[in-house]
C-alpha positions in Angstrom: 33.2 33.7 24.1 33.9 32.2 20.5 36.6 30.1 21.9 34.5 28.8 24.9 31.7 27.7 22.6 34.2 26.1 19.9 35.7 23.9 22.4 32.3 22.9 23.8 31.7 21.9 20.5 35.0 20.1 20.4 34.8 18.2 23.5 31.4 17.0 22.7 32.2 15.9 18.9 35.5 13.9 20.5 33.2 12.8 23.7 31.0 11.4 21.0 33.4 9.8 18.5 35.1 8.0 21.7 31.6 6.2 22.9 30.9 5.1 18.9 28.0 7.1 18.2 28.7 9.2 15.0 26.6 12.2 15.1 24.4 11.3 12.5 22.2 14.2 11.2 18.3 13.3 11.3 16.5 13.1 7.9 13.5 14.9 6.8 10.2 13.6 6.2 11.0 15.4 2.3 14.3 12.8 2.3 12.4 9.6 3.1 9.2 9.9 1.8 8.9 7.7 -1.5 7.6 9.9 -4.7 4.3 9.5 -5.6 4.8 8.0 -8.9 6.5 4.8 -7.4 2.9 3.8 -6.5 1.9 3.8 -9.7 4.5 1.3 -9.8 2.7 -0.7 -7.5 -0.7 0.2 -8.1 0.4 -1.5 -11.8 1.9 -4.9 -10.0 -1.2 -4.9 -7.6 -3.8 -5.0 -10.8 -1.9 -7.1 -12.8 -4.0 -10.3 -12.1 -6.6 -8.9 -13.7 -5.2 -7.1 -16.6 -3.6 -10.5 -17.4 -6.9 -12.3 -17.4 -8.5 -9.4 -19.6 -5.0 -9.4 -22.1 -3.2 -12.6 -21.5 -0.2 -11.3 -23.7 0.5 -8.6 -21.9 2.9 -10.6 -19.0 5.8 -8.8 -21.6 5.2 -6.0 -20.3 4.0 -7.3 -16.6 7.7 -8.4 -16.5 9.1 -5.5 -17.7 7.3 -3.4 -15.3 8.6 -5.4 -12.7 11.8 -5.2 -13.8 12.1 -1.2 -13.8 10.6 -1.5 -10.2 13.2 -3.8 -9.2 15.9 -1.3 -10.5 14.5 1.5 -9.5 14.2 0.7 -6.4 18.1 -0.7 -6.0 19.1 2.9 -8.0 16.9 6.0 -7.7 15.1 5.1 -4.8 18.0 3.4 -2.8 18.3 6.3 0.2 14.7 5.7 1.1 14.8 2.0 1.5 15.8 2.3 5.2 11.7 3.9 5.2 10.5 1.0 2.7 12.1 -1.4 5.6 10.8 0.3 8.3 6.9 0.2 6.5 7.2 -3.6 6.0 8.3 -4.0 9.5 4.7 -2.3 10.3 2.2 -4.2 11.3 -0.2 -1.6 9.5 1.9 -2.2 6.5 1.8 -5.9 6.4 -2.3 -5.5 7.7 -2.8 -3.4 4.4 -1.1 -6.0 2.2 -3.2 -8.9 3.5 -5.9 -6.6 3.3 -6.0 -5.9 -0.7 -4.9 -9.9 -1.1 -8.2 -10.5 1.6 -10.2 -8.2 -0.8 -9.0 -9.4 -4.3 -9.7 -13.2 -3.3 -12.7 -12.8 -1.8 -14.7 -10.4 -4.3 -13.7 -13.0 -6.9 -15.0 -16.1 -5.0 -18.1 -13.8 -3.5 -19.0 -12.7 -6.8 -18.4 -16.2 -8.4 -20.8 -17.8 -5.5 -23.5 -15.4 -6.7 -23.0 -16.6 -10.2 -21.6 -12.4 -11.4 -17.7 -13.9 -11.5 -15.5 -11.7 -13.5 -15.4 -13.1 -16.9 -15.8 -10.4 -19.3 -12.1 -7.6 -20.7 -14.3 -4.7 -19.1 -14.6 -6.5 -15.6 -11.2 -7.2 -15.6 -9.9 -4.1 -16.3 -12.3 -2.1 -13.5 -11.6 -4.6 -10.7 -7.6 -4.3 -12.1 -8.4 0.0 -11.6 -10.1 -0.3 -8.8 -7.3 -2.4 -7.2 -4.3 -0.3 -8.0 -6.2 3.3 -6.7 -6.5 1.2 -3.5 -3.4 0.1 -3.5 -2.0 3.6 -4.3 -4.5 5.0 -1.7 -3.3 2.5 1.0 0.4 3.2 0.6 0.4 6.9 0.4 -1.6 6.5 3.5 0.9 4.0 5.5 4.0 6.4 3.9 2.2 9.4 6.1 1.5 7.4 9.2 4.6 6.1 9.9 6.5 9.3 8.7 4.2 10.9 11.3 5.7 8.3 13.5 9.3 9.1 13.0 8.6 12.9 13.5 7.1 12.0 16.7 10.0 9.8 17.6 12.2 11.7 16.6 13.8 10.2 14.2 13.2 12.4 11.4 12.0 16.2 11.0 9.2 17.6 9.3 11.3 20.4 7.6 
């Protein structure tokens, strides 16, 4: 009975290597989902406007903070990238993104037009705070929607 099932197994690993599809094993949601301090990372970049206006020489470390984004994302965080591509492809994704830019622009000019505009260290800091826990907020909530997705799709499993 061994025998019968090991060349079932055969002729369907050859059947599938001579029509080109590798048998790929499906990822888990625990393989793709991005750790939860990479947001900080980007909660950081999303409030640096403001902590530039409220510490102009701080754009040192605004670069370097970029930089270790950059790299970690081309090192550490390079297996989940195919889920980083498939979140910008999103139109959630890319809604969120205009979203926060919508929001940053407009509370500036809206509180400007009402003659409370942003001027003071303090104000920058708490609209720079306020920006990143939405930013980190947003993503963690686009992460679990579209891994929600790809369990449903099949694409990946939730073990």
């Amino acid at each position: 009975m061994s025998s019968a099932a090991t060349e079932t197994e055969a002729t369907a690993t050859t059947t599938a290597t001579i029509a080109g599809e590798a048998a790929k094993p499906v990822p888990t949601v625990a393989e793709l989902r991005l750790p939860t301090w990479y947001f900080g990372f980007e909660g950081g970049i999303a409030g640096a406007f403001d902590l530039l206006h409220a510490f102009p020489a701080a754009w040192p470390a605004l670069v370097a903070l970029i930089a270790a984004n950059i790299a970690v994302s081309l090192t550490v965080l390079r297996p989940r990238l195919k889920l980083a591509a498939l979140l910008w492809r999103g139109k959630s994704t890319r809604n969120i993104a205009l979203a926060l830019l919508g929001l940053r622009i407009g509370s500036h000019v809206a509180l400007g037009a009402i003659g409370f505009g942003v001027t003071s260290t303090l104000g920058h800091v708490a609209f720079a705070v306020v920006m990143a826990a939405l930013t980190i907020t947003l993503m963690a909530y686009a992460q679990r929607t579209s891994l929600r997705a790809l369990v449903a799709a099949g694409k990946a499993t939730a073990a």
